[in-house]
N, C-alpha and C positions, 0 to 999 in steps of 0.2 A: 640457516644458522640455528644453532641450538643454545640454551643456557649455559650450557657447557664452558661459552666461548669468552660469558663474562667475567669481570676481573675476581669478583670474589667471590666466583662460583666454590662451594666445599665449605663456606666459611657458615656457622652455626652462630644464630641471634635466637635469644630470647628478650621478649619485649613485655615489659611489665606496663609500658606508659600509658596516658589517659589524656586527654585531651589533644592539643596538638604538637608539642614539641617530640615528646617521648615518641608516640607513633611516629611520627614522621620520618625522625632519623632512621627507624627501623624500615619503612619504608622505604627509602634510599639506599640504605643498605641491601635490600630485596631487591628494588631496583636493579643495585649492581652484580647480580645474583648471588644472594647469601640465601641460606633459606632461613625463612623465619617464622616463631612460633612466637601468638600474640596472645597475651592472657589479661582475660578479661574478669571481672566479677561475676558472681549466679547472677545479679541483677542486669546485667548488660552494662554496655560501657556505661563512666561518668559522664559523658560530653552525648547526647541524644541530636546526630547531626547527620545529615547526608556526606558530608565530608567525608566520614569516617570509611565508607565506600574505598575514597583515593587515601587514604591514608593507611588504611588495611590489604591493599593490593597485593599481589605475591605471600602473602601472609597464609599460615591456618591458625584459624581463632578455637581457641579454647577455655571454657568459664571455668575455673577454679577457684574455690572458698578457702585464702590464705588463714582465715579466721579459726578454720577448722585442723585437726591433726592432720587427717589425712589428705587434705586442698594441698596442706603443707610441703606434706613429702615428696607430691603429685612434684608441687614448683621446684622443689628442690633438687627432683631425676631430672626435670628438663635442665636447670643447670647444670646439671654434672654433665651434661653432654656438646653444652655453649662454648661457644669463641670469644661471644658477645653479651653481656646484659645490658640492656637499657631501661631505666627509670627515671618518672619527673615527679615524684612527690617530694612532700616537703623533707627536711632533713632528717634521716635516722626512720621515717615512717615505716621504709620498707623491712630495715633490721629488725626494730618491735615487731614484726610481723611475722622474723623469723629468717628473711632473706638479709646476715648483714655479709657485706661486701670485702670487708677488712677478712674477717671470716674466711669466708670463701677461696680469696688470693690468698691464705697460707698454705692452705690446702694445695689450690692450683694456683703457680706464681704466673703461668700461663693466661691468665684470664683478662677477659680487659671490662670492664665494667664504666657503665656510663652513667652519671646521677646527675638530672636540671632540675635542681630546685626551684623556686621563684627567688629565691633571696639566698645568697653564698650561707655556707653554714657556720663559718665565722663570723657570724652577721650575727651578733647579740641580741639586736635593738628588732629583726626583722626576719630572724629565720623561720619562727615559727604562724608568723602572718598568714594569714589564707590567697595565697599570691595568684588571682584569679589576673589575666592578660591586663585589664584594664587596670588592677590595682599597680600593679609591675610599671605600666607605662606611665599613670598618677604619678607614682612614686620617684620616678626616675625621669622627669622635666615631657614628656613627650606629650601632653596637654597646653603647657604652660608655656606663653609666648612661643607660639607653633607657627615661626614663619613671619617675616616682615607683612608679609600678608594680612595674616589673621589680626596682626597686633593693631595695623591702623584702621581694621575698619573696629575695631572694639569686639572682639570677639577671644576673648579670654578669661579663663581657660577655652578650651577648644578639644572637642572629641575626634576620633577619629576609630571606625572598626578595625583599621587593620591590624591585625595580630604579629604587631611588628618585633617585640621580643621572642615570639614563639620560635618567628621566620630567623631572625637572626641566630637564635639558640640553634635551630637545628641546624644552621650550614655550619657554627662552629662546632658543633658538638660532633657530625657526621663526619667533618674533615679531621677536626681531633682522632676519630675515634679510627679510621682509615692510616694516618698517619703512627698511629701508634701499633696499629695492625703490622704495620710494615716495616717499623723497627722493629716488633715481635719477630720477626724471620733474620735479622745478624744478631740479637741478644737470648733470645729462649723465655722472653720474660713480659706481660702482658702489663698491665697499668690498670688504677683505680682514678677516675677521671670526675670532676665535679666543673658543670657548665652551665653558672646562676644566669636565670636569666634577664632579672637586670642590670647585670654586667656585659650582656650580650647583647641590649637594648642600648648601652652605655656606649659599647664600642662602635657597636651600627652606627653613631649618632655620632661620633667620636669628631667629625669633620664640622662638627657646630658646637661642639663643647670646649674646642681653644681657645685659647686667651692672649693676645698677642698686643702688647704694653704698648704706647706710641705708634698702634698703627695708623701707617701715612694715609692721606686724605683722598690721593687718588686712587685708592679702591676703594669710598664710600660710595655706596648708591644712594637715587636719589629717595627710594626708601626708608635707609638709616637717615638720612637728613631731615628727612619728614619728620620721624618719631622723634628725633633728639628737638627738632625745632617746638613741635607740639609741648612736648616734656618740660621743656624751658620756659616755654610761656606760659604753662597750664591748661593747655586746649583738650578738648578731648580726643579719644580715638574715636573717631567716625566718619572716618571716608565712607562713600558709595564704592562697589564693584569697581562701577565704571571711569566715578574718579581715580581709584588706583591704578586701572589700567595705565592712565598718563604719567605715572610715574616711573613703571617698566620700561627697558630696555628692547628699541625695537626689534633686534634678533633675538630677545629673549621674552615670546609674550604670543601670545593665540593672537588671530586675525580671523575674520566674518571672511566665508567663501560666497561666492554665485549662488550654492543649492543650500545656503543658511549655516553648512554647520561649518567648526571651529577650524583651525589650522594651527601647528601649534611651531615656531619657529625657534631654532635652535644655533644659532652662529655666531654667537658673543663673541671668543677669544681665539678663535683659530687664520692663520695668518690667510690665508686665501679663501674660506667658507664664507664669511661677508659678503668680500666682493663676488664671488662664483653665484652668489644669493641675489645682490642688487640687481647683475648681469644678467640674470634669468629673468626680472621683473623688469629688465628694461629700464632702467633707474641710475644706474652706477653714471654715464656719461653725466649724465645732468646734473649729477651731485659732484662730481669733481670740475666741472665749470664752477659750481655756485662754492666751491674753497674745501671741499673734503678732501682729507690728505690720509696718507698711509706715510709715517714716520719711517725712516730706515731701522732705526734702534729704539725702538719701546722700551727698552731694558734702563736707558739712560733716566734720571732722574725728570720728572715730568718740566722742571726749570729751564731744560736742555732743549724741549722740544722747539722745534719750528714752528708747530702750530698748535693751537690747543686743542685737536682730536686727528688721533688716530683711526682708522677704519680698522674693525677687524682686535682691539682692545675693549675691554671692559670694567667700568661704564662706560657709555659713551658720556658729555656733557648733556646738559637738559637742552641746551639751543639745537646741536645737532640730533640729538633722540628723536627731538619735538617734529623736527620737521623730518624727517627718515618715517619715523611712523605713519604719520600725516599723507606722506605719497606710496607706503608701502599698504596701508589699508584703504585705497582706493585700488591695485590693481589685483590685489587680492578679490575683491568682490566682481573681478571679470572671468576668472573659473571655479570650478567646483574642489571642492577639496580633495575629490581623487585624481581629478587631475593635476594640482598641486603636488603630491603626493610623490605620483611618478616624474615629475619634474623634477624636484628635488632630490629624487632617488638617483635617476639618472644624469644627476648632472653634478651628484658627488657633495651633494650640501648637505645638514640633518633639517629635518621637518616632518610632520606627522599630523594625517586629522584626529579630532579628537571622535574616540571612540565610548561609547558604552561598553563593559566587562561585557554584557549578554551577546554585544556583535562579534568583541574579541573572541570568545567561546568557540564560534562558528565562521570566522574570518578563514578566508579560503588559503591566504598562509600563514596561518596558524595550522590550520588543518594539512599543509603540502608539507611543509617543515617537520612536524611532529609535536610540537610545541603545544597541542592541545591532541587529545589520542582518546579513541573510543574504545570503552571496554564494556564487556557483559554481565554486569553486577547482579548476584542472586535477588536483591532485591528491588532495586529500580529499573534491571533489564538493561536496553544499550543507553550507554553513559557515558559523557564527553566531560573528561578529566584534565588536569595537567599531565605534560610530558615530562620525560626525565627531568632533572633541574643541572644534571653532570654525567658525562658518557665518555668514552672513549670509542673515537674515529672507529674503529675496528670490529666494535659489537654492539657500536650503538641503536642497530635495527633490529636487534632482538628484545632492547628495552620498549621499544613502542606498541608491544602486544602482552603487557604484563599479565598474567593468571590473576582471575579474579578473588577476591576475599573470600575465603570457605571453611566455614565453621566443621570442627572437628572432633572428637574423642580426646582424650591423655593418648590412649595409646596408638592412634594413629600421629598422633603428634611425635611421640618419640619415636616411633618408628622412620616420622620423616626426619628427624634427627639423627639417626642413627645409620641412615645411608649413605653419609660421610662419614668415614669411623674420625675417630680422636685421633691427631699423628702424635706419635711419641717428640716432646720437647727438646732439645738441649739443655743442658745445668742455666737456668738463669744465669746472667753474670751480676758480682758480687764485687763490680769495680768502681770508682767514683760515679757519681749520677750525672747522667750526659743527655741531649737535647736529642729528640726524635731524627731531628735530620742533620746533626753532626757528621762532620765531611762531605755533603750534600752541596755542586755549586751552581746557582741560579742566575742564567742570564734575563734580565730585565728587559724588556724594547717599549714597553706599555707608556700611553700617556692617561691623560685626567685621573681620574679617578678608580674605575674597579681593578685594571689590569695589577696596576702599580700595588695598591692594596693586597692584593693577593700574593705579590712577594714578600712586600712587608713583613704580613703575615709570617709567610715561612721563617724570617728572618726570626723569631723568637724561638724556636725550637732549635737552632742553632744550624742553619742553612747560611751559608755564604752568597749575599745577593751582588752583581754586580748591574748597576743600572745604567744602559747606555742611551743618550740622549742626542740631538743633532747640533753637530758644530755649533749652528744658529736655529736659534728655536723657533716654532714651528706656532707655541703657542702664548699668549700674553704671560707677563709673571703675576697672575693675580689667579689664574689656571694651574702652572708651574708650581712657582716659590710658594703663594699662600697651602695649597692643596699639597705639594711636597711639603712643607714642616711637619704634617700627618702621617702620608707616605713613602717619606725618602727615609727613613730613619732606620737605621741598622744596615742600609747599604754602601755601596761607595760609587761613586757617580762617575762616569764616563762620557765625554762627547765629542763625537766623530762625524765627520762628513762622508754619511755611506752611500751616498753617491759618485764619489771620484774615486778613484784605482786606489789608492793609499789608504783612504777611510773605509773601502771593504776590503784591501787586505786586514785591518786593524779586527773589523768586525767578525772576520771569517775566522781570525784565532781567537776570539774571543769561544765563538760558536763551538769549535774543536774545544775547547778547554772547559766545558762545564757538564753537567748532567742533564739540567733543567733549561727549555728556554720558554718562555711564556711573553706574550703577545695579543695586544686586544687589537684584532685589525680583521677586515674582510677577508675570502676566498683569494679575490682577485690579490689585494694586497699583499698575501702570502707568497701567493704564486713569485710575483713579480720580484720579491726579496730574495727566491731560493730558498725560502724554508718549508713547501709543500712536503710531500712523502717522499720523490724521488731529492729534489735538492737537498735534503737535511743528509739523506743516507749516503749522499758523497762529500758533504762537512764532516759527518758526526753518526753515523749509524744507532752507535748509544743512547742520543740524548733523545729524552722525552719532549716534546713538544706541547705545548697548552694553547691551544686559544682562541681566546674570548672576546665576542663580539656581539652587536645589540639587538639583531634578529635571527640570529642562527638557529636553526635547528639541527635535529639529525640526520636530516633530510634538507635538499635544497628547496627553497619554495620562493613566488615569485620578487620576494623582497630580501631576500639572504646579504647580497652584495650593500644592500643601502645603507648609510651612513647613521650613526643615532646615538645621545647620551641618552641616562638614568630616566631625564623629562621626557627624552620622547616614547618609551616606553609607559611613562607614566598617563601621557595620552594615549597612545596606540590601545594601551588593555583596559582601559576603564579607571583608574584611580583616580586622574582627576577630572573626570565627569562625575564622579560619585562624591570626592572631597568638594566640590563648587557647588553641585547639586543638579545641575541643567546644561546643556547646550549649549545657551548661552552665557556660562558662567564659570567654565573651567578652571580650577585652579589648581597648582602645582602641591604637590603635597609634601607639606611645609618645610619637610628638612634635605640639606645638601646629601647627595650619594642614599638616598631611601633605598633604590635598590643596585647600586652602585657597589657595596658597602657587603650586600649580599652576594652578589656575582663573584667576589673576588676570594670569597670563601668560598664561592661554588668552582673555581678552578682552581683554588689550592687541593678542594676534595678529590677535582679532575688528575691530578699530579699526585697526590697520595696514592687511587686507586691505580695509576700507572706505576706508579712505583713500588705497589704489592705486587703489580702483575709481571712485573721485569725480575724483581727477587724469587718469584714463585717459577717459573716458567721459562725466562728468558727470551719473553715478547717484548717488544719495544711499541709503547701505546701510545696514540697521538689524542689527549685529556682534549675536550668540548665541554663549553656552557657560555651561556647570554643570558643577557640584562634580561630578554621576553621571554627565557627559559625561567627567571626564578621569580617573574611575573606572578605565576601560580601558586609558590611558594607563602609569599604576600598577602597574596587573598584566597588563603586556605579556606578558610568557611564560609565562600559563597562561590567561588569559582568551579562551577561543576553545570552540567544540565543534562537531563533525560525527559522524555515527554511524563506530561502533569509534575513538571515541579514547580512548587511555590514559584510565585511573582518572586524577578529582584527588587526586593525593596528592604535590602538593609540599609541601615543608617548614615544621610547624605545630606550634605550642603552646613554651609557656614552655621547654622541657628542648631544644630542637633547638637543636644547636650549629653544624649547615650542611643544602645540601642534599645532599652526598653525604660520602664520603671526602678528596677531593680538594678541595672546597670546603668547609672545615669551621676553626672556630674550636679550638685546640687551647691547653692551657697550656704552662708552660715553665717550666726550673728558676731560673729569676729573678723568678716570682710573675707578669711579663706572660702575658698571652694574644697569639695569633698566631695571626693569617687567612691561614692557604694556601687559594689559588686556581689550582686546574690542570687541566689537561682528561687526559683517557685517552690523547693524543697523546705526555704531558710523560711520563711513568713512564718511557721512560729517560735524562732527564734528571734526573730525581730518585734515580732509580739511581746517578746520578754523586756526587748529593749527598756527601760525607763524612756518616756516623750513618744513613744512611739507605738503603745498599746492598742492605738485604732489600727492598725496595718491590715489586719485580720478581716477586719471590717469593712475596709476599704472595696470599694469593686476596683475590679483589673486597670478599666481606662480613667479611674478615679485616682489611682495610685501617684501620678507625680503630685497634682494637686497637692496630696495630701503630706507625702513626703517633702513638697517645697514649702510646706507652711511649717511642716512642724521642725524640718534641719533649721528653719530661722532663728528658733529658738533656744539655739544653744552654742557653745564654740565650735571652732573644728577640733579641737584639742578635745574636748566632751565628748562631741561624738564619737572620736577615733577609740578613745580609751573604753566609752558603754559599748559598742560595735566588735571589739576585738575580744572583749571580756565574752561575747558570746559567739565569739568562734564566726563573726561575718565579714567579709573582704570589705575594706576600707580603707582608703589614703586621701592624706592631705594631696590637691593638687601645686607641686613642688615644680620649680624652674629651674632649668640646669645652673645661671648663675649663682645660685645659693647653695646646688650641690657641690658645684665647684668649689667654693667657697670654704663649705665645711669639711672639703675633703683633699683637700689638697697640701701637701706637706713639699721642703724641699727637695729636688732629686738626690737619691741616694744608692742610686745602679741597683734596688732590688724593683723586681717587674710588679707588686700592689697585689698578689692574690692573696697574701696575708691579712689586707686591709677591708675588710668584709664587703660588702655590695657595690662601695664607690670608693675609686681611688685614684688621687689626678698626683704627677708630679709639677713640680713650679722650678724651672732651668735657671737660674738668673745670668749664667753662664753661656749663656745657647750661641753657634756662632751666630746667626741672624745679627748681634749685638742687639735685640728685644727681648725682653725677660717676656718669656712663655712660658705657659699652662698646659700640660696635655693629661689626656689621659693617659692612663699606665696601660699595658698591650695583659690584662690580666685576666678574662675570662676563661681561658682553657688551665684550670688547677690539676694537671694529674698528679698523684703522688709519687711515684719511681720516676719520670721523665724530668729535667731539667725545662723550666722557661726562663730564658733570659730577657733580662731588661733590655731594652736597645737605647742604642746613644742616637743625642738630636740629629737630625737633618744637614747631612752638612752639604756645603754651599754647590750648587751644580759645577759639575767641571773639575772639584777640589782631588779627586782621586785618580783622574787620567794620566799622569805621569808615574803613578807608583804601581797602577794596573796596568800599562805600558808597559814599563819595568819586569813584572812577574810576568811578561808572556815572550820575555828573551828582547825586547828591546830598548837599545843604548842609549843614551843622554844625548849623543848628536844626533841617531837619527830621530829623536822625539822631538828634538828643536826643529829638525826641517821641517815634521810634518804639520810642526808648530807654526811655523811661519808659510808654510804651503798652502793652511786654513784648513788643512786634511784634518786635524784636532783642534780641540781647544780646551781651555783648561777655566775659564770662566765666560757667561754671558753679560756680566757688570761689575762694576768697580762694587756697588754696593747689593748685600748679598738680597734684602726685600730694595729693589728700588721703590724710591721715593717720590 
């Protein structure tokens, strides 16, 4: 197979970016074969990193001096021959420079242009910040109360390396920019697109930033009870580790194997993964002698139950936790974690050891799958990189051999530009402003969290999502309902029993009736639906196909088929052995959907790229990505290896306050905390600071010392204001409930890109009958595309008789298959049971 074969083969990027987010997208976009041309400064990039290796792949790098006339003109011919720009400075930086983008699109209405700032450029109070990753995540809660974890044992603020707005920016910003590509081919008309990236941090995060008024008591865990009880009485935060263990959830919590290391188990809310879990440990019989029950209807108000636990619901009670744990980590410690491992693989439950990132790296499926891929880098020689992060079925074995990074001339750069000519456009249209994927209609099957998301998603651009769910569900509603007020919104709900004749006739017109259908489920599980390559093409030939699942590669490798959320990913690749610090101290990292949140942008971008390549060509592509595919995405700056490189030893475990001096979370004498972010470059700008004139002076491993004595002596407010006055990264560390807080206005159907960096709406209306908080769906700002607001979440089931209806069937037969059980039209009287 040739490049030829990928979706955006012909399509021209130039890539102005620096650091991570800018390159990356242009990376992914090379990825998907665009060619691309990467310009860098005379000095070399800003970010001095082995990353930059996988983030320049498929690329030619070219130093050009925008500074100077003729650097100028240089940048200006590579655009004049782009499809694509990409930039992540700060706002308007690149205009002063010469390159403005408003500009440019008058010229050519054809262009699509990409700008991540660190902070929206609406953002009064914060555009002009030096929005270094750390300061972004400060600023936008992602330190501050990180996790019921961190909170009880007193560890707050709380750091963490990963470059978690970068990652989120580029999956929005690469799917935005894909998507807009492919309305570019019905309108003739490109886009000027702005994707801040702590609005992208914001969204990522989005499944912890709700607010939901009188919520009922049985989805507290015994976590939140803890901190509300401490809080009450005045006690401090300071559990041990090992004391918090006993407060987790034993399907949701690491377990000690045979050969010491961790296990990490996954089976809270799924109606058979429990028991399929107890049943494999031997355990289940003895616990339903000693009164463990599985409810028929969980959905019913907790009042209703027969017994006070269900099996297979989350929480469980502390009595039955206590004692589940108690016999579950004893037979835990009679195999080894790899045989765990394949047990739970094969017997259809999630669970995963915990790994080190340096095992993941070289994990043999990792390595079978493609999910980590060796390339020949001109300067570290052979190199074990991440894999694609989104591919399509069809050519996704041409992206696991990407062209190394290779520095170049101007004029062999435009040369390589210039071997796809320019196609002549069509007249832009000049007609009302309309959403990328208007008339676009997406079938939903996805449950928890990324699949679901990633419709969502669409659903702001103006996609028609229909979401179909089972008669009787599958998963508790605290999986469901809580997680759906997130991701159900802008859909309309479906649910059918597609197991009996009637519920997959309902489903198989369903299937015939859309464009899109997307699905977070295994090989096997496809198969056995009828939606692989040959079933779809006697439903539906047209429709694109997506999906996503938690070890897939692009290749099959020995773990493909195994079951797995967000956390066990977060095991498998290193993040929380790195967040815990040790072996024995894994901890999940901290927030709901970390890489959940990402995958679901990474198959909206999988469904984009297919649906450039179905307009362009009229191939019909089947979109890929997984939660372990965008693993790498995550831990862009350190996820890489070739022989002689540095130790891993970036910054881990509960007590690390940064990764260095300069990047380091400090207190202050006003009780905040304050994230400096500065490079070895700033010290004598920090020098100038007022309080801070010994910096200079300082030795290297002298440095916190110094700076923990002297931030004592003054506010956070002080600081931020002398610190910013001199151009150095700085933020108060901020909590999302005070963003919330300060940013939240009534709903008003406009989707919040207007409202600078943070913008929540507050429903009081919501059907839920709960007054909720969400965030607005606002990070993707193009200027010529439409985003629309989406309406709340409505109740599961509430749309099956009026999407019944549009696909030609009548009020009686909807009643039989009403009463057949073949449908349904809700799973509870009340819409969050109580």
């Amino acid at each position: 197979m040739h490049r030829s074969t990928l979706p955006l083969h012909g399509i021209k990027v130039v890539d102005f970016g620096q650091y991570i987010a800018g390159p990356a997208v242009a990376m992914i976009l090379g990825d998907l074969g665009a060619t691309v041309v990467h310009v860098d400064p005379p000095s070399g990039p800003l970010w001095d990193s082995p990353a930059n290796a996988t983030l320049n792949r498929n690329k030619l790098i070219v130093s050009i001096d925008l500074k100077t006339k003729a650097g100028l003109a240089q940048a200006r011919s590579l655009v004049e021959q782009a499809d694509i720009v990409v930039e992540n400075f700060r706002p308007s930086v690149l205009s002063r420079l010469g390159i403005d983008f408003a500009e440019l699109r008058r010229a050519r209405p054809e262009l699509i242009t990409v700008s991540i700032p660190g902070f929206a450029s609406n953002d009064q109070l914060r555009r002009e910040w030096r929005a270094f990753e750390a300061v972004i995540a400060a600023s936008s809660g992602v330190f501050t109360d990180m996790g019921l974890n961190r909170v009880l044992m007193g560890v707050n603020p709380s750091f963490s390396p990963l470059p978690l707005a970068s990652a989120y920016g580029t999956m929005l910003a690469a799917s935005a920019t894909v998507l807009a590509l492919q309305a570019r081919e019905r309108t003739g008309t490109g886009d000027q697109i702005e994707v801040p990236l702590a609005c992208a941090v914001m969204e990522g995060l989005a499944y912890n930033s709700i607010k939901i008024d009188n919520y009922p008591l049985r989805y507290k865990t015994q976590r939140e009870s803890e901190i509300e009880r401490r809080r009450a009485e005045g006690l401090p935060m300071d559990l041990s580790y090992e004391a918090l263990q006993e407060l987790l959830d034993p399907f949701y919590r690491s377990y000690k194997c045979k050969d010491g290391r961790m296990f990490y188990v996954v089976c809270p809310s799924h109606k058979n993964h429990a028991k399929r879990c107890l049943k494999a440990l031997g355990l289940y019989d003895e616990l339903v002698a000693e009164g463990l029950r599985e409810e028929a209807d969980t959905y019913l108000p907790v009042s209703e139950w027969t017994s006070d636990v269900s099996l297979g619901v989350y929480p469980l009670p502390k009595y039955w936790a206590d004692k589940i744990a108690a016999r579950m980590k004893a037979v835990f410690l009679t195999r080894t974690a790899k045989e765990w491992e394949r047990i739970f693989g094969k017997g259809q439950f999630p669970g995963a050891p915990q790994r080190w990132l340096q095992e993941w790296i070289s994990d043999d499926h990792a390595e079978c799958a493609g999910l980590m891929i060796e390339v020949d880098d001109p300067v570290y020689g052979r190199m074990i990189q991440p894999g694609p992060m989104a591919w399509l079925e069809e050519s996704g074995e041409v992206m696991l051999s990407p062209t190394p990074r290779y520095w170049a001339g101007f004029d062999v750069a435009m040369a390589a530009l210039s071997e796809h000519p320019t196609e002549p456009r069509s007249v832009p249209s000049t007609g009302a402003q309309a959403g990328w994927l208007d008339g676009v209609r997406v079938l939903d099957l996805c449950n928890v969290i990324a699949g679901p998301h990633s419709a969502s998603y669409l659903a702001r651009f103006g996609a028609e999502v229909i979401k179909i769910d089972p008669a009787k569900p599958l998963y508790d509603c605290w999986n469901t309902v809580i997680f759906g007020m997130t991701h159900m919104r802008g859909k309309r709900s479906v649910l059918a029993d597609l197991g009996s004749p009637d519920g997959r006739a309902v489903f198989e017109a369903l299937v015939k009736s859309v464009d899109v259908i997307v699905w977070n489920a295994t090989e096997r599980q496809v198969k056995d639906k009828g939606l692989d390559l040959d079933g779809l093409r006697e439903l539906n030939p047209k429709a694109i196909f997506c999906q996503l699942d938690c070890f897939g590669g692009v290749r099959r490798g020995p773990r493909t088929d195994y079951l797995g959320y967000d956390d066990l990913v977060q095991a498998a690749t290193g993040i929380m052995q790195r967040f815990g610090g040790s072996m024995d101290t894994p901890e999940e990292h901290a927030h709901v959907g970390t890489i959940d949140v990402m995958c679901g942008f990474g198959a909206a971008l999988g469904i984009a790229a297919a649906l450039y390549q179905k307009s362009r060509t009229g191939r019909i592509g089947r979109a890929r990505t997984s939660l372990s595919a965008l693993s790498g995405l995550a831990q862009m700056p350190f996820c890489y290896d070739y022989q002689g490189r540095q130790p891993f030893s970036e910054a881990a475990g509960p007590r690390v306050k940064g990764n260095d001096a300069l990047t380091h979370v400090y207190d202050t004498a006003s009780g905040q905390s304050v994230l400096l972010s500065a490079l070895e470059a700033d010290i004598p700008r920090l020098a100038k600071v007022e309080g801070l004139e010994g910096i200079a002076r300082s030795p290297k491993e002298d440095r916190v010392h110094y700076l923990t004595g002297a931030l004592m002596k003054g506010s956070a407010e002080t600081w931020l204001t002398r610190l910013r006055a001199a151009d150095v990264g700085a933020a108060i560390c901020e909590n999302i409930e005070t963003i919330r807080s300060r940013n939240s206005r009534p709903a008003d159907a406009a989707p919040g890109t207007r409202n600078g960096s943070y913008s929540f709406s507050v429903y009081h209306d919501h059907p839920s009958g709960h007054v909720v908080t969400q965030l607005d769906p606002y990070a993707i700002r193009p200027t010529v595309a439409k985003v629309y607001a989406m309406p709340p979440a409505e109740k599961y089931g509430a749309s099956t008789r009026s999407v019944l209806m549009s696909l030609g069937y009548s009020e009686a037969q909807i009643e039989g298959l009403l009463s057949g059980g073949a449908i349904s039209e809700c799973w509870s009287r009340e819409y969050l049971p109580s």
